[in-house]
C-alpha positions in Angstrom: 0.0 0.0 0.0 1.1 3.5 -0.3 -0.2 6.7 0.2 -1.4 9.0 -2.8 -2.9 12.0 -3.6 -6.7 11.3 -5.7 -8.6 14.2 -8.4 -12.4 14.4 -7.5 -14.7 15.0 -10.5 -15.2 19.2 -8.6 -11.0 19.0 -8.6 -10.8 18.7 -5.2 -7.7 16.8 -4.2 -7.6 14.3 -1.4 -5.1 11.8 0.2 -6.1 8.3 -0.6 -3.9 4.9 -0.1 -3.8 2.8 -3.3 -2.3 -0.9 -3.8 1.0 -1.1 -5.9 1.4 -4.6 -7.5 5.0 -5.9 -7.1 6.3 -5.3 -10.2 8.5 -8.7 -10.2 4.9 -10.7 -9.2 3.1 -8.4 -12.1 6.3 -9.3 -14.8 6.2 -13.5 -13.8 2.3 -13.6 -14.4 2.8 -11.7 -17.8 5.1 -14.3 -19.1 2.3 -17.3 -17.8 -0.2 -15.4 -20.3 -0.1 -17.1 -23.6 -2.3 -14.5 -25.1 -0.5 -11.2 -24.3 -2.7 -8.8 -26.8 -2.8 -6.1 -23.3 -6.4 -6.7 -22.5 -7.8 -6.8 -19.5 -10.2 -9.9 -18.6 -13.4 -9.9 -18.6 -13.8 -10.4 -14.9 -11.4 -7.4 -14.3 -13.8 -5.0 -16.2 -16.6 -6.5 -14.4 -15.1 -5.9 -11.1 -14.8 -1.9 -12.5 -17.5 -1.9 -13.8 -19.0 -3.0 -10.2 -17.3 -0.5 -8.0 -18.2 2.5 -10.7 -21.9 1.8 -10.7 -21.7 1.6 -7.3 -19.7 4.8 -6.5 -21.7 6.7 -8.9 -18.5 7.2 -11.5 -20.1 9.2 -14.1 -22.1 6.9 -17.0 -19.8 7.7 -19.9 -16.8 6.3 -18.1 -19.0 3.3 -17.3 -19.8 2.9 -20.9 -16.2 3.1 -21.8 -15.7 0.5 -19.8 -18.7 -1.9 -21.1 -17.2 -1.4 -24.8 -13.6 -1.8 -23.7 -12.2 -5.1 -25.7 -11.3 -7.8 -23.1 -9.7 -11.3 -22.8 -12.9 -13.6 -22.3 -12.9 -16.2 -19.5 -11.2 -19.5 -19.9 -13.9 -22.0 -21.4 -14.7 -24.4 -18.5 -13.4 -26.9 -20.4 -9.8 -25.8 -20.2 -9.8 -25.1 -16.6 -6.9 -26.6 -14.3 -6.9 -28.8 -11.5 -5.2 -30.1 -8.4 -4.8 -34.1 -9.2 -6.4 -36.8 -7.8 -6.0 -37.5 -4.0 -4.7 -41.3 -4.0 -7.7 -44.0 -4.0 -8.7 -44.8 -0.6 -7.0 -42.1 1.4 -9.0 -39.8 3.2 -8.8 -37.3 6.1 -11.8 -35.7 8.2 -11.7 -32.4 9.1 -10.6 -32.8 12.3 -7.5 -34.8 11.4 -7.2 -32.0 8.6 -7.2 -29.1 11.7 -4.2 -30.8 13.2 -2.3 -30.6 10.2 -1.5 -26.8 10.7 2.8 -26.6 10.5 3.0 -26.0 14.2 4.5 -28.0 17.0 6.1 -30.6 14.6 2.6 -31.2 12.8 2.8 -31.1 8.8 1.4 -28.6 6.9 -1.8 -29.1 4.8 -5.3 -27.6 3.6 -7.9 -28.8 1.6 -9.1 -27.3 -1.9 -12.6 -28.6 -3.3 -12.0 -32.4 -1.2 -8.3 -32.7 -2.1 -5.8 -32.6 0.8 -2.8 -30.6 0.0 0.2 -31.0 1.9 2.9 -27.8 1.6 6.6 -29.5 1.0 8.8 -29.4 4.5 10.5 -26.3 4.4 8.5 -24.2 1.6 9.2 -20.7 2.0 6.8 -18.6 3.1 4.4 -17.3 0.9 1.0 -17.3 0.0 0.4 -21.2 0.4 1.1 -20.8 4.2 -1.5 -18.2 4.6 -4.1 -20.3 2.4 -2.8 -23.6 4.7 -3.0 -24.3 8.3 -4.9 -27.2 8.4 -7.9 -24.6 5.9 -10.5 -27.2 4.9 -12.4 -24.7 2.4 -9.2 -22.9 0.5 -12.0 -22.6 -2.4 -14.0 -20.1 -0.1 -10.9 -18.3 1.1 -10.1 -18.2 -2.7 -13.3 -16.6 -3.5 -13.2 -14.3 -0.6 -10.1 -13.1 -2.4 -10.5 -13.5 -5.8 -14.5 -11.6 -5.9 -16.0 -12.2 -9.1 -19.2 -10.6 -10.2 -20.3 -13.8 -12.2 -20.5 -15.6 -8.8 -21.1 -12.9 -6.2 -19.3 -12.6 -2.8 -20.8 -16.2 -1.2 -21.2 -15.5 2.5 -20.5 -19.6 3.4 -18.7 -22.3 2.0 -22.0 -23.6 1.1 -22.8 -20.3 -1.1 -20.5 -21.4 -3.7 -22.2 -23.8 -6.3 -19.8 -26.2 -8.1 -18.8 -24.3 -11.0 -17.5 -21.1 -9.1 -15.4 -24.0 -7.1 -13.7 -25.3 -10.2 -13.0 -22.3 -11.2 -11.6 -20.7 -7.9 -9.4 -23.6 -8.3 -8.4 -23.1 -12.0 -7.7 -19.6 -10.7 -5.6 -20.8 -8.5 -3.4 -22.7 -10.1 -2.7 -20.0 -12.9 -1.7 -17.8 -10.7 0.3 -20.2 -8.4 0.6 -23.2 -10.3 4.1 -23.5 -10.9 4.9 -23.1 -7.1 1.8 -24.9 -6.2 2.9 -27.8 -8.0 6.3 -28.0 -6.9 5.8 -27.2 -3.2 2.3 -28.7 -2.5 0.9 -32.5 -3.3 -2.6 -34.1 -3.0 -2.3 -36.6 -0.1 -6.4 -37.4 0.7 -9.8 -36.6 0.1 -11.3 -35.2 2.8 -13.8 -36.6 4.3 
């Protein structure tokens, strides 16, 4: 976060705090992006689109952004996901809650059933703040990750089955590689 200075519509100037994206982070997701033509995604523009409506931005900015091109969702069909858990392995939640990287205890969390467990001496990044024994990282995801084709789901049980697959296909493009080398599906929870 840092601290900025904002332009009202009546020119008044006001002190604000805006996120900065690391530039390194911003530069590695760039290179994932097969199709680099500089548009933003559809769910971006929705999320804009959103937050002007609701802050009353003025329509012809809004209409701007309705007819701005965009990169359109990945088909459902190519969405990613975690592998299979090994057949016949479960965990229950409560085994699951144990699993939390302190006092000796491994380090797991679920996503959509599968049992992840983080690679002994990961570095610290965002797997550990999604782990800690989390049995809904699909929730956390979508607490995280809004999009206004789903809505903000106020429970785990909110989220239908298609906005699950694809908080997990979001997932893993944006953490995949690290995902998959630092994480591996252990169990399905039970």
């Amino acid at each position: 976060r840092i601290t900025a200075t904002a332009r009202l519509y009546n020119g008044k100037h006001i002190e604000c705090v805006v996120y900065k994206f690391n530039e390194t982070r911003l530069e590695e997701r760039r290179m994932k992006v097969a199709d680099e033509d500089g548009d933003p995604s559809e769910r971006y523009l929705e999320i804009m689109i959103e937050g002007c409506i609701h802050h009353r931005v003025k329509s012809s900015y809004i209409d701007w952004l309705k007819a701005h091109p965009r990169k359109s969702r990945t088909p459902e069909d190519q969405w990613k996901s975690y592998a299979e858990a090994p057949v016949g392995v479960t965990m229950t939640a409560k085994e699951l809650a144990i699993h939390n990287g302190k006092d000796g205890n491994r380090l797991c969390y679920a996503f959509n059933g599968k049992v992840c467990e983080v690679a002994e001496g990961c570095p610290p990044n965002v797997i550990h703040i999604m782990a800690g024994g989390n049995p809904d990282v699909a929730f956390f995801c979508a607490k995280i990750f809004y999009d206004p084709k789903y809505g903000d789901p106020a429970t785990p049980v909110a989220m239908d089955d298609e906005h699950r697959r694809c908080m997990e296909d979001y997932m893993l493009f944006l953490f995949g590689d690290e995902i998959n080398g630092l994480t591996q599906v252990i169990a399905t929870l039970i």
